[in-house]
LUMMAR-831602 format. One record per residue (C-alpha): residue in three letters; y, z, x. Coordinates in pm, whole numbers, always signed. Layout:
% residues N
+-----+--------+--------+--------+
| res |  north |     up |   east |
+-----+--------+--------+--------+
| ala |      Y |      Z |      X |
...
+-----+--------+--------+--------+
//
This chain:
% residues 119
+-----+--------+--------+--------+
| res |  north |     up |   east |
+-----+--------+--------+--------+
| unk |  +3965 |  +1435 |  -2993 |
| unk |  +4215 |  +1139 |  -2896 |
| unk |  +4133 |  +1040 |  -2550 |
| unk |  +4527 |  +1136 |  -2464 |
| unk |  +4446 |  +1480 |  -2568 |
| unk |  +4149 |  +1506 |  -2315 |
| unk |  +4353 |  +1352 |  -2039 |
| unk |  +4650 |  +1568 |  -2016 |
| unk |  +4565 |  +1821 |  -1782 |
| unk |  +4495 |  +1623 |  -1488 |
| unk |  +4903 |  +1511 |  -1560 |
| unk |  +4995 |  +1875 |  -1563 |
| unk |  +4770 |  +1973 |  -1264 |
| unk |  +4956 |  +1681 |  -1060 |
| unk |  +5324 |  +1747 |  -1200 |
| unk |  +5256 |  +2121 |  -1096 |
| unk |  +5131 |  +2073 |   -743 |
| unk |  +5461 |  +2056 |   -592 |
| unk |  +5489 |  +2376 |   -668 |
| unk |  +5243 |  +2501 |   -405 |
| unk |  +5484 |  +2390 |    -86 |
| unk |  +5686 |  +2666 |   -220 |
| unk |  +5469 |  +2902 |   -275 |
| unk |  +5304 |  +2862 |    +31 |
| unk |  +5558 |  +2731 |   +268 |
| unk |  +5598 |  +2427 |   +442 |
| unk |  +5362 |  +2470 |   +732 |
| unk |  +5111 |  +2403 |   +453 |
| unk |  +5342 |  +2073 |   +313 |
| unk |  +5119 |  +1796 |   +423 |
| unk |  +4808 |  +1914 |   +327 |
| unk |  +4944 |  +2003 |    -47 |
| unk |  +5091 |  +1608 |    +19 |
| unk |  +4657 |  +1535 |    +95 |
| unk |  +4586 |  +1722 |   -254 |
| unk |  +4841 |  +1554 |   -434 |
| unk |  +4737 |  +1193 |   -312 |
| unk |  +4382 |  +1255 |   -433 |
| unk |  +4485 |  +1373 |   -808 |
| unk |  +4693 |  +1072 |   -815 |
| unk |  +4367 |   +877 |   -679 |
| unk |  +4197 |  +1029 |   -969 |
| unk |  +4457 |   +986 |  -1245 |
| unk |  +4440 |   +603 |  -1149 |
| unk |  +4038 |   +544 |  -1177 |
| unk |  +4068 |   +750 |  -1445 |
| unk |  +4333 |   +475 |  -1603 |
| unk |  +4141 |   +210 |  -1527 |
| unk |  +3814 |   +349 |  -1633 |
| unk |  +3611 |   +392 |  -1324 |
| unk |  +3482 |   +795 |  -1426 |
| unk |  +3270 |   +803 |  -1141 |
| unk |  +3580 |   +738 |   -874 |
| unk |  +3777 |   +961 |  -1088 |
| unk |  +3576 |  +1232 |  -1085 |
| unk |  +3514 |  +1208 |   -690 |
| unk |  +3878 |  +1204 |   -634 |
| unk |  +3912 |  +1489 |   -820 |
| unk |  +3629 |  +1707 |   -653 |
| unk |  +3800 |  +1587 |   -316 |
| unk |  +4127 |  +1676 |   -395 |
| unk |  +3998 |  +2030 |   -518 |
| unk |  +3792 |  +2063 |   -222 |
| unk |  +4111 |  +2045 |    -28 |
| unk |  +4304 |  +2313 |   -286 |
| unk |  +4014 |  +2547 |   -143 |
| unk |  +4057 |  +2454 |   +210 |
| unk |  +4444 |  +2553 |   +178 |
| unk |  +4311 |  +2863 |    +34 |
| unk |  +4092 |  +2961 |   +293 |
| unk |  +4379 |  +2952 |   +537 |
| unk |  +4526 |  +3221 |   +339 |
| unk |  +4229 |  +3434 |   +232 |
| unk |  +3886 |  +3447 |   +276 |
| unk |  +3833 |  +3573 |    -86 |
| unk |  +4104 |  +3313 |   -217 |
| unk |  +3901 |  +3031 |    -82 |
| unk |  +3616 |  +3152 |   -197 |
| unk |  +3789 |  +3202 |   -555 |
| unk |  +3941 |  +2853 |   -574 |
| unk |  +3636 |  +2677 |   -469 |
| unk |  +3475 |  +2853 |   -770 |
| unk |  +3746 |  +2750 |   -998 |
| unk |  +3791 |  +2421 |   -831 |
| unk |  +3414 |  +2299 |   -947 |
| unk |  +3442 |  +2477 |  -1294 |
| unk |  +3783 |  +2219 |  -1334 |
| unk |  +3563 |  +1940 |  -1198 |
| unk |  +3278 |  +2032 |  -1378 |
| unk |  +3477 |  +2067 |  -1741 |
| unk |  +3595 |  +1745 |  -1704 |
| unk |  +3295 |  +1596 |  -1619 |
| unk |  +3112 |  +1718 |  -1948 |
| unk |  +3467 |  +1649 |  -2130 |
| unk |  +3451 |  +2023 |  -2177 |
| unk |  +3847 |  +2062 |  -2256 |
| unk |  +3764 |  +2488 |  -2235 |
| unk |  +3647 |  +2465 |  -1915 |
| unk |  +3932 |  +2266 |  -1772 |
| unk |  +4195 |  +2457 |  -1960 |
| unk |  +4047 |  +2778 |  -1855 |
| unk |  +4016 |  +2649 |  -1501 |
| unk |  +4352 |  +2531 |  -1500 |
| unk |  +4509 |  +2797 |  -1610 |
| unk |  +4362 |  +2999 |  -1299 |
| unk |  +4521 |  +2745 |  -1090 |
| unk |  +4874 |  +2759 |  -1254 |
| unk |  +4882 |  +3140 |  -1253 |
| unk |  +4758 |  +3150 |   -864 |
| unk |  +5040 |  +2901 |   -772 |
| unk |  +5282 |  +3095 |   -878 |
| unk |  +5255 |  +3384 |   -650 |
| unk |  +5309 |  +3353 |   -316 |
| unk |  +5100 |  +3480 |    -67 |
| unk |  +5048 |  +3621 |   +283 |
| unk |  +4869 |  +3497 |   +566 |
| unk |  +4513 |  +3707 |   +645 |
| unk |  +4567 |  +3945 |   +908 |
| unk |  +4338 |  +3911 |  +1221 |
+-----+--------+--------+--------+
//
C-alpha cells in the first residue's frame, strides 16, 4: 500500500472535525478548537516523519474527543475512549481496518447531535 493511501484518514478525521461545533454547540467550540490543534500537531510529525510525536498527538487529541464526550454522556465517553485507542492503536500497527473501522464510528457519532446528561 502507497504510503498516501495509509495516510488519508487522519486528513478526513481533521477536515470533519468542524463538524462537531455543530453538532454539539458552541459552548463546546474551544475545546473541539483543542482537538483540532492536536490532529493538525499529528498530521505535521507525521509529514515530517517523527511517528513517535505523531502518534502522541494523536492519542492526545483523542483523549480530548473523549473528554468532550464525557460532558455529554457517561456511556459516550466511555464509548469514544474505546474507539479513540482502537483509531490510535490501528494506526500505530498501520492496521488501515482498524482505523477505518474506528473512524467510521467517529463520523457516524458526529453526525447526531446530542443532549446534555440529566442530573
Amino acid at each position: 500500500m502507497a504510503d498516501d493511501e495509509r495516510q488519508w484518514p487522519l486528513e478526513r478525521l481533521i477536515l470533519g472535525i468542524d463538524e462537531l461545533k455543530v453538532v454539539l454547540g458552541p459552548d463546546v467550540a474551544p475545546q473541539v478548537e483543542h482537538v483540532k490543534e492536536w490532529l493538525v500537531r499529528a498530521l505535521l510529525a507525521r509529514d515530517r516523519g517523527d511517528r513517535p510525536a505523531s502518534l502522541q498527538a494523536m492519542a492526545s487529541a483523542m483523549a480530548e474527543l473523549a473528554r468532550l464526550g464525557d460532558g455529554l454522556d457517561s456511556a459516550e465517553g466511555a464509548m469514544m475512549r474505546a474507539v479513540s485507542a482502537a483509531f490510535v492503536g490501528g494506526l500505530a500497527r498501520e492496521d488501515r481496518e482498524a482505523v477505518e473501522s474506528s473512524l467510521s464510528v467517529i463520523q457516524s457519532k458526529a453526525g447526531k447531535p446530542k443532549k446534555p446528561e440529566l442530573s
